[in-house]
Backbone as a printed PyTorch tensor [residue, N CA C, xyz], in Angstrom:
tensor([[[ 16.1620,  -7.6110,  19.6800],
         [ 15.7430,  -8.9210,  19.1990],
         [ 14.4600,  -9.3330,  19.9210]],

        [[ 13.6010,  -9.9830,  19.3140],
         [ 12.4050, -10.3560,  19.7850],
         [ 12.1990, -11.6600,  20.3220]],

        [[ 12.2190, -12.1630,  21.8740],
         [ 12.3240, -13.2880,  22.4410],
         [ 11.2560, -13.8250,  22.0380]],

        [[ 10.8520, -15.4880,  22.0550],
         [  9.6910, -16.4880,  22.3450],
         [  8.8500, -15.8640,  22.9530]],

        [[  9.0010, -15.2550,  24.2510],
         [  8.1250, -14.6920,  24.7910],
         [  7.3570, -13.8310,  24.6240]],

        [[  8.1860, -12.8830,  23.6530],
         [  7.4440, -11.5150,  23.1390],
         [  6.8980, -11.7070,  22.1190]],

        [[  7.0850, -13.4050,  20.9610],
         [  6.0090, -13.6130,  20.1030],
         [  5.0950, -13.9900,  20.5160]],

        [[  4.4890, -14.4600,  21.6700],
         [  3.9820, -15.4300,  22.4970],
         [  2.4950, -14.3570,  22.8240]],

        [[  3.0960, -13.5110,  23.3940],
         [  2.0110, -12.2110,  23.9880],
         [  1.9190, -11.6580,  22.6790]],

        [[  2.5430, -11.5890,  21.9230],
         [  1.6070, -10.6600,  20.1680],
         [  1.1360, -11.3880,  19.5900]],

        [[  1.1950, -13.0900,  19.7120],
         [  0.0350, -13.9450,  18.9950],
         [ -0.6860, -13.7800,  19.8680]],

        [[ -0.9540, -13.9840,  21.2220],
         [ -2.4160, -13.5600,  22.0400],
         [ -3.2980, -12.7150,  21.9460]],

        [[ -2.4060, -11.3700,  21.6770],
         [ -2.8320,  -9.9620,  21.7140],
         [ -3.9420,  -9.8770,  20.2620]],

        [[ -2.8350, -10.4560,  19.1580],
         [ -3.8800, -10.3060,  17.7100],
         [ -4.6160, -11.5880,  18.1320]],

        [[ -4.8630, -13.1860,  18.7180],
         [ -6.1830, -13.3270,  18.8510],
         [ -7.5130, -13.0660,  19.6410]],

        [[ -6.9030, -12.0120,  20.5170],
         [ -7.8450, -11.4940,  21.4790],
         [ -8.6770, -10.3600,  20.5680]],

        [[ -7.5960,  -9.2120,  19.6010],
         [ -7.8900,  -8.5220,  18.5630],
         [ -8.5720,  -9.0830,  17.8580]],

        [[ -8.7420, -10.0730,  16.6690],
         [ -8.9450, -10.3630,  15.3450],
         [ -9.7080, -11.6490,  15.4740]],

        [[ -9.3410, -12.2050,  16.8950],
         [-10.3690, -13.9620,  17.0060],
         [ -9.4060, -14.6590,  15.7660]],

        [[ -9.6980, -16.1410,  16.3760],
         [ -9.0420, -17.0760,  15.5840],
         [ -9.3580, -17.7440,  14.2190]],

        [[-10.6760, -17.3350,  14.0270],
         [-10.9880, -17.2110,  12.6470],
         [-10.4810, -16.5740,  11.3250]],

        [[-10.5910, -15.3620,  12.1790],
         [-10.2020, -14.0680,  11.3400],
         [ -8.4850, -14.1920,  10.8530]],

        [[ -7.8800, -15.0530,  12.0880],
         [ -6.1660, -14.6310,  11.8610],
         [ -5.3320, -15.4740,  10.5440]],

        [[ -5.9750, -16.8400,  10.1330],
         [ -5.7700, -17.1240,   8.5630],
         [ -5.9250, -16.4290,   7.4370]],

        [[ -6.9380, -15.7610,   7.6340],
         [ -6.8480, -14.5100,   6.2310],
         [ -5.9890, -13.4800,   6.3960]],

        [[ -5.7010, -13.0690,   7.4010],
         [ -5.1260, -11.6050,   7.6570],
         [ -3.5100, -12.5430,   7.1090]],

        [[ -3.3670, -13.7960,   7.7670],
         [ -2.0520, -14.3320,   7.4270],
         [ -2.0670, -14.2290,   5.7310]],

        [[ -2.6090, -14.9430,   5.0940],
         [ -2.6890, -15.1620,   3.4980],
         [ -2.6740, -13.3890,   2.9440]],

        [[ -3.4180, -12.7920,   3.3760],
         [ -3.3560, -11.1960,   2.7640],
         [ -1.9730, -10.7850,   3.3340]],

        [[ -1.6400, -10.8890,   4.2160],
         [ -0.0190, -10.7370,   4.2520],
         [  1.0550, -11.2080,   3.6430]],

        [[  0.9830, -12.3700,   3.3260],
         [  2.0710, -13.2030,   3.0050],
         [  1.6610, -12.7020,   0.9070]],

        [[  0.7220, -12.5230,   0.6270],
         [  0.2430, -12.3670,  -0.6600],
         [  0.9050, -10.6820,  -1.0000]],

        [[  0.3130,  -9.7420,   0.2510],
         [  1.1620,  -8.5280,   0.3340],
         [  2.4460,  -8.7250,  -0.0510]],

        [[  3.4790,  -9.4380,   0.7780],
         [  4.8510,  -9.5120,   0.5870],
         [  5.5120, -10.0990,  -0.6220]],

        [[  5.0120, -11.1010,  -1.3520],
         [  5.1170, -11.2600,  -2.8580],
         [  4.7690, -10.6150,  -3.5430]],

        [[  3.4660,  -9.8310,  -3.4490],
         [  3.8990,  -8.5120,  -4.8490],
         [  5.0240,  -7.8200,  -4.5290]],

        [[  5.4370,  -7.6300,  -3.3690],
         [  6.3270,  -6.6590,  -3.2460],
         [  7.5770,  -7.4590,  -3.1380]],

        [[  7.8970,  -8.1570,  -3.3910],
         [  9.1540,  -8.8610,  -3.5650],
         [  9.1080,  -9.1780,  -5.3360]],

        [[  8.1400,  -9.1810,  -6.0420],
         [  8.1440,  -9.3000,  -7.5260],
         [  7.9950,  -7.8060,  -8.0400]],

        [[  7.6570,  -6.8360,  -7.0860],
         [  7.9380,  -5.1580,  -7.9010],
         [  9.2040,  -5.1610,  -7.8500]],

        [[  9.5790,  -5.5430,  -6.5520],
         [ 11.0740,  -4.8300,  -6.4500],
         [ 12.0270,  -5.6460,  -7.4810]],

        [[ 12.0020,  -7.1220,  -7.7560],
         [ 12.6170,  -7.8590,  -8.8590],
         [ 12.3700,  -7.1080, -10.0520]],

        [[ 11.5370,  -6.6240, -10.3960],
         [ 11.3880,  -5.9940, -11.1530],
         [ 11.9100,  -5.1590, -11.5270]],

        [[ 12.0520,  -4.3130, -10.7490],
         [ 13.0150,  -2.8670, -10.1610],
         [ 14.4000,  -2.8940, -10.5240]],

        [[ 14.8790,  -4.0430,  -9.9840],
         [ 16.1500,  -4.3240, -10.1970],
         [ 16.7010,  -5.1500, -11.6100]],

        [[ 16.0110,  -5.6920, -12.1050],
         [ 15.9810,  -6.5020, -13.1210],
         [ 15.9340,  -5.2360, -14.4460]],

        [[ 15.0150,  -4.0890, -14.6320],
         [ 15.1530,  -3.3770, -14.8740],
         [ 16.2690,  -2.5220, -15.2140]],

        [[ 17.3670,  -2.1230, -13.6380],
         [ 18.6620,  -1.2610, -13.7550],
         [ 19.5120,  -2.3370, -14.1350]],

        [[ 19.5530,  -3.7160, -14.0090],
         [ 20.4290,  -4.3530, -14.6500],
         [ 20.2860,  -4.0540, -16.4240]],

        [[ 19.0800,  -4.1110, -16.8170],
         [ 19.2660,  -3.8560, -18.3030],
         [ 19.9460,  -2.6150, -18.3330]],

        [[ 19.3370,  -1.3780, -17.8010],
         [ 19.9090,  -0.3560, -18.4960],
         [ 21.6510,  -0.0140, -18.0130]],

        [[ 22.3380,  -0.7620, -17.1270],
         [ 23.7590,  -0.5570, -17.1030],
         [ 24.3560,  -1.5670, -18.4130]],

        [[ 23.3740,  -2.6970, -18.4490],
         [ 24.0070,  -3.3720, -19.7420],
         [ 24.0070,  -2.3740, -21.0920]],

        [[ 22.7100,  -1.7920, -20.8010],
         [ 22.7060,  -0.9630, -22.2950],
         [ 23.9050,   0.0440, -22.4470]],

        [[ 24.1420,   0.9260, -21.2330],
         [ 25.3010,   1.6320, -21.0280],
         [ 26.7840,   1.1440, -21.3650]],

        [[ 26.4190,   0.1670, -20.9430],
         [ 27.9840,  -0.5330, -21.5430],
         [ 28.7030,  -1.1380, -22.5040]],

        [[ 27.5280,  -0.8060, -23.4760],
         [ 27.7330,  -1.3860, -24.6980],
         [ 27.6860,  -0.2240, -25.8100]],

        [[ 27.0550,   0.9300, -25.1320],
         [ 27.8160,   2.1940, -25.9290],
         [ 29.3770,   2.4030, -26.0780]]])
């Protein structure tokens, strides 16, 4: 598990890395990352739900 503390030194670390400018975009391109990929995978699944419906109606 990851204490306060150990988020504490990896927000430092990426603004010592990336400067505090830079770390709002990298946030938004992340968080934008993780919604496509939470709407492929809905997808994905939304998908095998049809085709067990189709199966079951043979």
């Amino acid at each position: 598990m990851v204490g306060p503390g150990s988020l504490l030194l990896i927000a430092g670390v990426a603004v010592l890395i990336f400067g505090p400018k830079k770390l709002p975009e990298l946030g938004k391109a992340a968080g934008n990352t993780l919604r496509e990929f939470k709407n492929a995978t809905k997808g994905l699944v939304d998908d095998d739900e049809d085709e067990k419906k189709k199966e079951g109606n043979k």
